[in-house]
C-alpha positions in Angstrom: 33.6 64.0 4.9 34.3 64.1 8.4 35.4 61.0 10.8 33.8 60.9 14.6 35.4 57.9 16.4 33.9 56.8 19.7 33.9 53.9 22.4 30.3 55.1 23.3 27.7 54.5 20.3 25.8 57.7 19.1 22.9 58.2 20.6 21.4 57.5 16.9 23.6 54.7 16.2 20.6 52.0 15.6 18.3 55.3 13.3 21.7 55.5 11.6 22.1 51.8 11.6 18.6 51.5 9.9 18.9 54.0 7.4 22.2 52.6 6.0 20.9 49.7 6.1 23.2 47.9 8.1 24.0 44.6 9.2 24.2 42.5 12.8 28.6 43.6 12.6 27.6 46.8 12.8 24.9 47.1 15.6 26.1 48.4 19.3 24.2 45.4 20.1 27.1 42.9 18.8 29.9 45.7 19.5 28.9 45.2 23.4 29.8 41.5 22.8 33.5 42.8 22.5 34.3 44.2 25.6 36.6 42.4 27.4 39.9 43.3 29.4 41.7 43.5 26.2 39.1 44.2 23.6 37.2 47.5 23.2 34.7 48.3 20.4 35.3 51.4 18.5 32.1 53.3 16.5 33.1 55.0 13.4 30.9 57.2 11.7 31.1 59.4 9.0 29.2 62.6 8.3 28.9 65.0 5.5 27.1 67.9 7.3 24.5 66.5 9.9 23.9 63.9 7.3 25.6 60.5 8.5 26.9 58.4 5.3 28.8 55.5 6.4 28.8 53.6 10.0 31.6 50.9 11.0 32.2 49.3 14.2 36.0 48.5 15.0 37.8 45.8 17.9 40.3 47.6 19.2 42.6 44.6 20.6 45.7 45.0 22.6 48.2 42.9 24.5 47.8 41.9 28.2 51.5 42.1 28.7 52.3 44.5 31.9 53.6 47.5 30.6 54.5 47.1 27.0 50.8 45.5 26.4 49.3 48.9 25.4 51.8 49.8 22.6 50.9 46.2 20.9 47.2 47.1 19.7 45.2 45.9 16.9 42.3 47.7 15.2 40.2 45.1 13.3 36.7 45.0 11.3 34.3 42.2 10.7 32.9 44.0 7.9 33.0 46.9 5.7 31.6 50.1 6.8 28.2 50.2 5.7 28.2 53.2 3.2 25.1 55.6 1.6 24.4 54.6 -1.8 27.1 51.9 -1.8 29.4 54.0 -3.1 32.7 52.5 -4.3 34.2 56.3 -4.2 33.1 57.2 -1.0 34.2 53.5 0.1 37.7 54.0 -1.2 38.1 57.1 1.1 36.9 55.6 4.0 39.1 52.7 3.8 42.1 55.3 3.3 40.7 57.6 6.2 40.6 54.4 8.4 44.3 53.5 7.4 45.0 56.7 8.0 43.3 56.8 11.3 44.8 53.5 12.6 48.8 54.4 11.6 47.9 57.8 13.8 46.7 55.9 16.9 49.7 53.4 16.7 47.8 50.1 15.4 50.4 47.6 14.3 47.5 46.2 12.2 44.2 47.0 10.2 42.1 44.2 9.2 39.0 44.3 7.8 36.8 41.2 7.3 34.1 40.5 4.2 31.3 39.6 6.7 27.5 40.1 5.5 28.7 42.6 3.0 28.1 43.2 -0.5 31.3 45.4 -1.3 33.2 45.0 -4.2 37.1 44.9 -3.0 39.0 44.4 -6.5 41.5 47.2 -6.7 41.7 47.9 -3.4 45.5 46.9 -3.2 45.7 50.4 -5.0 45.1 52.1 -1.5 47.5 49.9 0.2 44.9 46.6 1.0 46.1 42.9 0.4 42.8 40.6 -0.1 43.1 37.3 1.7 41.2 34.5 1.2 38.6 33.8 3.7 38.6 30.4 4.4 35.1 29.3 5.8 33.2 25.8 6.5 30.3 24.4 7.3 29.2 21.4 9.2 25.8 20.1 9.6 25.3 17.8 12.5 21.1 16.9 12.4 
């Protein structure tokens, strides 16, 4: 399984996108609504031969402090990569690869949100993941 990290979407993110069946936190569309003087989105995708299997789209976030600013970065995730199959295994080794991926680059932190996704996280503190509660609310004003 192999990891490609970009800032530019592949050309066929959105073919990818609709074959995984995908949600809005994964589109290049909503990745382009993060790019700001201190945000950058970041396309993962993973590939077992010239067969993509799993598509995520990271924040990369990071200080506006003169100097220093660059070495306080932030990767985070508004939802879990959107994998083949669902697969729980191939899941687990993403979510390794991209801790993996995020010590390497100097992240001080990896987050990864619960957004439109259907992934079962229980034992995921076995790979080094606390789950937080998501606190979320609602308010109708009509």
């Amino acid at each position: 399984m192999q990891l490609k990290v970009s800032s530019l979407a592949d050309p066929k993110w959105d073919d990818y996108l609709e074959s995984l069946d995908g949600n809005i936190y994964h589109s290049n569309e909503w990745a382009k609504t993060n790019i700001t003087g201190h945000e950058q989105p970041l396309f993962f995708s993973w590939f077992e031969g010239d067969q993509c299997i799993a598509l995520a789209v990271g924040i990369k976030r990071w200080s506006l402090v003169p100097v220093v600013g660059r070495f306080i970065k932030h990767l985070s995730f508004e939802s879990y990569p959107i994998v083949a199959d669902n697969s729980r295994q191939v899941l687990e080794k993403i979510l390794q690869q991209l801790k993996d991926h995020a010590r390497k680059e100097g992240y001080l932190s990896l987050a990864i949100n619960s957004f439109f996704t259907d992934a079962a996280t229980e034992d995921f503190e076995k790979i080094g993941y606390d789950e937080l509660e998501r606190i979320q609310s609602f308010q109708n004003l009509q």
